[in-house]
N, C-alpha and C positions, 0 to 999 in steps of 0.2 A: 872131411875137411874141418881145420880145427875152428872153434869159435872168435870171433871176435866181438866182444862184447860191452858196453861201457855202462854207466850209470852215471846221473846228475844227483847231488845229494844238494840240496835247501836248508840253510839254517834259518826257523824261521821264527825271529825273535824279537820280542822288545823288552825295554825295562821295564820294572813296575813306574806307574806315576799316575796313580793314585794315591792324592793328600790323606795323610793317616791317621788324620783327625773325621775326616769326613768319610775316607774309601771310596770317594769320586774320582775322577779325575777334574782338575780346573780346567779353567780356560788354556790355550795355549796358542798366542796367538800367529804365532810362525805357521799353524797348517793350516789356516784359513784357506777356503771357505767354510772348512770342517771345524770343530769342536776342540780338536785334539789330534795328537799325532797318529793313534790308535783308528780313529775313525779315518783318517785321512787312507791310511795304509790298506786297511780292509778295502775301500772302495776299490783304489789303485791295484790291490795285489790280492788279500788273501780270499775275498769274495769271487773274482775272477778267476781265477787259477782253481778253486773249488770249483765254478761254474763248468769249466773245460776238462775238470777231472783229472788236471797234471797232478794230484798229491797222491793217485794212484799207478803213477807212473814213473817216477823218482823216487830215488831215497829222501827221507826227512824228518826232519824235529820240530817241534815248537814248541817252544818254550815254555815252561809253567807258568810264569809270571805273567803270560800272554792268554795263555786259552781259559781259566777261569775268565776274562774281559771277553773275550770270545764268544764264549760258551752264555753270557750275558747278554749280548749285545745282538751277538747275529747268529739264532740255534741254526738255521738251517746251515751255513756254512763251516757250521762247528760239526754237526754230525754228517755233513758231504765228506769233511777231510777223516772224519775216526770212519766212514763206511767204505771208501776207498782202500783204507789199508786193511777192512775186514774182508773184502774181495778178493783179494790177493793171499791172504792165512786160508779165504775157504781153497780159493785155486793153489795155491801152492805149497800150502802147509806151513806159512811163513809170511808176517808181514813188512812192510817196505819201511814203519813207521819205526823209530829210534828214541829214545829217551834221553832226557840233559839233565844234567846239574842243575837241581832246583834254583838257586836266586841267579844263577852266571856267575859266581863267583869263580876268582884266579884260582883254581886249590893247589897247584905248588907255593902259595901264596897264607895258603890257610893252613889254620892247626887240624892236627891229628883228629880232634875230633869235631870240625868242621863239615872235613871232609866227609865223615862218615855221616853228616847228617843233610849233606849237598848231595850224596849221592843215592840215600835212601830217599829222602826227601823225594827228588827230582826219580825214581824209581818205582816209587807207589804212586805219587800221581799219574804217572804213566797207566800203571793198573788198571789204576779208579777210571779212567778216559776209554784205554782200549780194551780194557778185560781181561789183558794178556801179561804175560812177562815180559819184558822187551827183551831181545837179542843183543842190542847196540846198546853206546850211549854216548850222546855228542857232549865233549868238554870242552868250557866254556872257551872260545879261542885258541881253542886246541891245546891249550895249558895245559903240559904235563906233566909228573913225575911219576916214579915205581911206585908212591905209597898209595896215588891215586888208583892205579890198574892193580894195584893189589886188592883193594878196597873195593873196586868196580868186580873183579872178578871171586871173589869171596861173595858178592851179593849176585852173582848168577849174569854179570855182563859175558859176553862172549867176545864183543870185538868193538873197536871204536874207530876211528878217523883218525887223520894226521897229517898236517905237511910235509913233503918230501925229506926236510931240510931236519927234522926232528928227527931224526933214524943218525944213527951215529954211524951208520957205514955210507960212504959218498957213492961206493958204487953201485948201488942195490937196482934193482929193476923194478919198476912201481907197478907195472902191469900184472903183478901179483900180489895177495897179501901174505902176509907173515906172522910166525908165533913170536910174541915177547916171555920169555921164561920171565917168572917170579918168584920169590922168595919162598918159601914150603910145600915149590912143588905144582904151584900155581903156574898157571899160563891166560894169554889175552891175545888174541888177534887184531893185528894192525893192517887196515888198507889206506894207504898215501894215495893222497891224490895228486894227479896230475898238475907241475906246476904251469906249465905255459900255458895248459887250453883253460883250466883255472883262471888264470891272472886274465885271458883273453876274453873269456865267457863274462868274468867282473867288470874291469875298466876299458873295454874296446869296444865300444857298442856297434860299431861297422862292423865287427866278425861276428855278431850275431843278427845283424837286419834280414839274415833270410837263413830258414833254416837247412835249405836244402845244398847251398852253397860252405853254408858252416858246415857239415859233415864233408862233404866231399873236398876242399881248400883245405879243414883243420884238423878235424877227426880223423878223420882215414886216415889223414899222414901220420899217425902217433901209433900205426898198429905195425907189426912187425911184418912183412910177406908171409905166404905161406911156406917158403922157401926157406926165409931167417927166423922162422919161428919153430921149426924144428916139428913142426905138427903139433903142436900145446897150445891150450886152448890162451888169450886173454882177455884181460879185464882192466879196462881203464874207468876211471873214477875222478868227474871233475866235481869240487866243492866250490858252493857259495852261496853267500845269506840270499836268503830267500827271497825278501823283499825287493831284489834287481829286479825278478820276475815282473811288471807291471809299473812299480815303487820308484824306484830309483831309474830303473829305464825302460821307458812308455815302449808300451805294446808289446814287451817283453817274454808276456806270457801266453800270447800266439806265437811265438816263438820256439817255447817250448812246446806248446799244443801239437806244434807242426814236427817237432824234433822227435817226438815220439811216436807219431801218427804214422808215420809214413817214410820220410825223410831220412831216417838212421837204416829202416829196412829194403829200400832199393837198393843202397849203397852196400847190404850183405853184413851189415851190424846188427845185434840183438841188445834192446834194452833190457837192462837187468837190474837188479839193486844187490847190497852186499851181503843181506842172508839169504836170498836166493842163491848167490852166486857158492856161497860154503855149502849148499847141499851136497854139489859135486865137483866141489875143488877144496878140499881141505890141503890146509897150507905144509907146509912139508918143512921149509928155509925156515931158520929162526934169526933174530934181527935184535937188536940193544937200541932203546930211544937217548938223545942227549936230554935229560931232564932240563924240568925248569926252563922250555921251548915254546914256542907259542905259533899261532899262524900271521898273527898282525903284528908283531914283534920280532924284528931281527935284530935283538936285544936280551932273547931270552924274554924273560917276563919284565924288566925294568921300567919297562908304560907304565904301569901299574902299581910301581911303588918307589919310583923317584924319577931321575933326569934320563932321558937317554935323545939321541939323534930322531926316533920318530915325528917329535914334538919340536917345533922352532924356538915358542914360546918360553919364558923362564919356567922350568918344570919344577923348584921348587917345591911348590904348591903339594906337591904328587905325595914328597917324602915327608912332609908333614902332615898330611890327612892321612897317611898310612899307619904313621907313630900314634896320630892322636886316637885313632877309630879302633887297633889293636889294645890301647890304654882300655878304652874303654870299653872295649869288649871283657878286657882282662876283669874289668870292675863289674861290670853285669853280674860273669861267671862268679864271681867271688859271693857275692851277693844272693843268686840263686844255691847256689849249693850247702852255703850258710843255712840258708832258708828252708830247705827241703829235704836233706839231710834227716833231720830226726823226725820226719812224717812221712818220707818215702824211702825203703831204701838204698834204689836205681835211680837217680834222678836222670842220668843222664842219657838212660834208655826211655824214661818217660819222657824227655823232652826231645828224642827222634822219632817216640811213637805220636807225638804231638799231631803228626802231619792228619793222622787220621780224622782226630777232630778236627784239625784245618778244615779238610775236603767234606766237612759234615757226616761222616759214615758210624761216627761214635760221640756220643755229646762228651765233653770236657769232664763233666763233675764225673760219669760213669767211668772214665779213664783213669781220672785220680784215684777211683776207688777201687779201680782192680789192681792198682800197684803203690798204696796207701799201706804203710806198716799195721794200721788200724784204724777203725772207723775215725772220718774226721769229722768235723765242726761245718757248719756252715761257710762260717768266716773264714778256717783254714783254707778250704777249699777254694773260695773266691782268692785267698790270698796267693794260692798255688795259681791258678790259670793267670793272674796279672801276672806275674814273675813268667811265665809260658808267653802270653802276648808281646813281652819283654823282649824277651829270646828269638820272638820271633821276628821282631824289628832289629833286633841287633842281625839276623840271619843278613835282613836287608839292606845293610849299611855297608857290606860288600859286596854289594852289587859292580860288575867291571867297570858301567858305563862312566862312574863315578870319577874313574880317574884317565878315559880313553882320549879322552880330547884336550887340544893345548891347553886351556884356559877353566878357571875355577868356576867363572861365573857365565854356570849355562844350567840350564832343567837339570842334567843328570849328577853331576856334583852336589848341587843345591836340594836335591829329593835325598840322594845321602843324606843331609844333617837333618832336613826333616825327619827323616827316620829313625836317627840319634838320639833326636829332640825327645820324638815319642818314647822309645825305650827307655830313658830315663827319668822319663817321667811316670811314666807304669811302673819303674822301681820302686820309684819315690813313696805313690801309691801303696803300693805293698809292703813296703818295709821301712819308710818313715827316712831310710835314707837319701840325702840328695849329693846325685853325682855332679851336680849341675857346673858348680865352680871349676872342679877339676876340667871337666870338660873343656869348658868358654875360653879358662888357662891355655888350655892345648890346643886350641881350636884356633888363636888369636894369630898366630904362625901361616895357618893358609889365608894365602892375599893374592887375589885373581892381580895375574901380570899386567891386564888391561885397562881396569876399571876401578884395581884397589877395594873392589870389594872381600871383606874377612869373613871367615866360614865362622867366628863366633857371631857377626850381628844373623848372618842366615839361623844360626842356632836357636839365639835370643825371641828371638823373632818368632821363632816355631816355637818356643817354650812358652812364649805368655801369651798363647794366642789362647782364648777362653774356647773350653772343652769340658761339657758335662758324658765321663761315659756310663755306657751302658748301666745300669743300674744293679742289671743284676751283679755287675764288676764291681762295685763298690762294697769296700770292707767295713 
């Protein structure tokens, strides 16, 4: 009898927001009684869902920007969610857990070598977490193009996600995955997920108040007979952020507790996730994505970097932080490679191997010095990792959340220019340059449609805020 099988995949994500002056988080006062949006979420979602051991029973991500706060704040639910998907690598030879793009960034959105450093990035911390290589990697709202899956699979990706509507052929059958050819001979496997039990599973919260009703009313309907399925086995695949589970819609994660438990296998379905499922179904069909697609966007990626119909609001706002933040990225770049040029002479593989000393695995001065043209200076040295911390807030300032919602003036837009702020001010630091004017110039263009607040006084405001750092940072 052939299988029928499906998987829940979790994206399980926040921004960073953490003040980058401090690496707290502040106050915030919208998730009260909690501290913060992060604390609020855990409670609701990701401590629960660890508790009932759904993260070993779906597919899923979480985000980088997330589990270092995690891995901080609540160990034991940090190492329930990394011991779950090592139960499954010992049982099956394969874990359930997936890797993303370190900051969230759009990468058909990003440069060439952005990408390469979103995807490494968001690749090794993986490692460092689970020990292992990842098979997957979730892109940040599913924002695609070939350079990206080129990029993901030259570093050892195997397969990612995607909505239906991304696949350039209208007729395809999702209940399978598929190979995407690439350019030298490269390949990537894509599994689409189901749109309707997707969109039902997200915004219907009556089609999942019970689980056992939701498989037999929604899931079963989406498999084929055994009749019309020719004897082949399938594989349905509903996506969604993670935080429904519990977060966004209460009790959510008895929900899925129940969907896995019991409820999926009366009804004669197997849960599975999608490197499990490639053990013995390698894909056969090959498939072409419409680049520059997204899952939250039926716009393509234009959320993201100007006006489009998602947003009611004057979107505006969007097309100028996109101008002004690529400016200044441009200037960063200019600025580091100037600088590091005649002392290294890789910079730009030093500043993706950067992530290492990120995640603490290699101190910074010991890194400069194994791809250092020749012993440096003290001063050099401090003067290289400021220009790196630089780099590394500029990573942050494309962050998606920054430009997902109508209006300018909210936490995640406003955590972009802080992150701006820093970066160039760590320039300044290091190389006596200030990009500040340029900046505040460009920056004067974004004006929340609401309240007339300008992303230059957020700037200003982050820039003269008094900041003694680290000392050993000082040149």
């Amino acid at each position: 009898m052939p299988t029928k099988a499906f998987s829940i995949h979790g994206h399980f994500y926040q921004p960073p927001r953490e003040d980058p002056l401090t690496n707290l988080i502040p106050n915030e006062p919208g998730a009260a009684p909690y501290n913060n949006w992060n604390e609020k979420i855990l409670a609701e979602c990701y401590r629960p869902n660890a508790k009932l051991g759904n993260f070993g029973g779906i597919s899923f991500n979480v985000g980088p920007t997330l589990f270092p706060w995690l891995q901080s704040q609540d160990q034991e639910t940090y190492q329930q969610i990394i011991q779950q998907n090592q139960v499954n690598r010992q049982r099956f030879g394969v874990g359930n857990a997936i890797a993303q793009a370190y900051n969230h960034t759009i990468l058909p959105l990003a440069s060439s070598s952005d990408k390469a450093i979103q995807i490494y990035w968001g690749i090794t911390d993986f490692i460092h977490r689970f020990g292992h290589q990842p098979q997957g990697m979730w892109l940040p709202e599913t924002a695609v193009d070939n350079e990206s899956l080129t990029m993901m699979a030259n570093m050892g990706i195997e397969f990612t996600i995607l909505a239906p509507w991304q696949a350039e052929d209208d007729g395809f059958d999702p209940r399978e995955p598929y190979k995407v050819i690439l350019p030298g001979g490269k390949s990537i496997i894509v599994f689409f997920y189901q749109r309707d039990l997707s969109t039902k599973v997200s915004f219907e919260p009556n089609a999942t108040a019970d689980a056992a009703s939701f498989v037999n009313s929604e899931l079963a309907s989406f498999f084929f007979t055994d009749d019309d399925s020719q004897g082949n086995d399938q594989f349905i695949l509903v996506a969604s952020d993670g935080e429904l589970y519990g977060h966004h819609q209460h009790s959510r994660e008895q929900f899925l507790a129940h969907l896995l438990d019991g409820s999926s296998a009366s009804a004669g379905l197997t849960s599975t996730y999608p490197a499990l499922w490639l053990q013995s179904h390698e894909p056969t069909n090959m498939i072409r994505i419409r680049e520059r697609t997204s899952w939250s966007c039926h716009h393509g990626v234009l959320r993201w970097s100007s006006e489009c119909a998602c947003t009611h609001l004057d979107g505006r706002w969007k097309s100028h932080l996109r101008k002004s933040l690529d400016r200044l990225a441009a200037s960063l770049d200019g600025l580091y490679y100037e600088t590091l040029y005649p002392l290294v002479p890789k910079p730009r593989v030093l500043r993706q191997e950067y992530i290492h000393a990120m995640l603490g695995e290699i101190e910074a001065e010991s890194l400069i010095s194994e791809m250092a043209s020749y012993p440096l200076s003290k001063e050099q040295t401090k003067q290289i990792i400021l220009l790196l911390e630089s780099q590394r807030e500029r990573q942050r300032i494309f962050t998606s959340c920054g430009w997902f919602f109508e209006d300018f003036d909210r936490i995640e837009p406003k955590n972009v220019i802080a992150y701006a702020a820093q970066a160039v001010r760590l320039a300044h630091l290091a190389t006596g340059d200030d990009l500040s004017s340029q900046v505040e110039s460009d920056l004067r263009h974004v004006v929340s449609p609401q309240t007339g607040l300008t992303a230059d006084q957020v700037f200003n405001h982050h820039l003269s805020r008094d900041w003694e750092p680290d000392k050993d940072l000082l040149v």
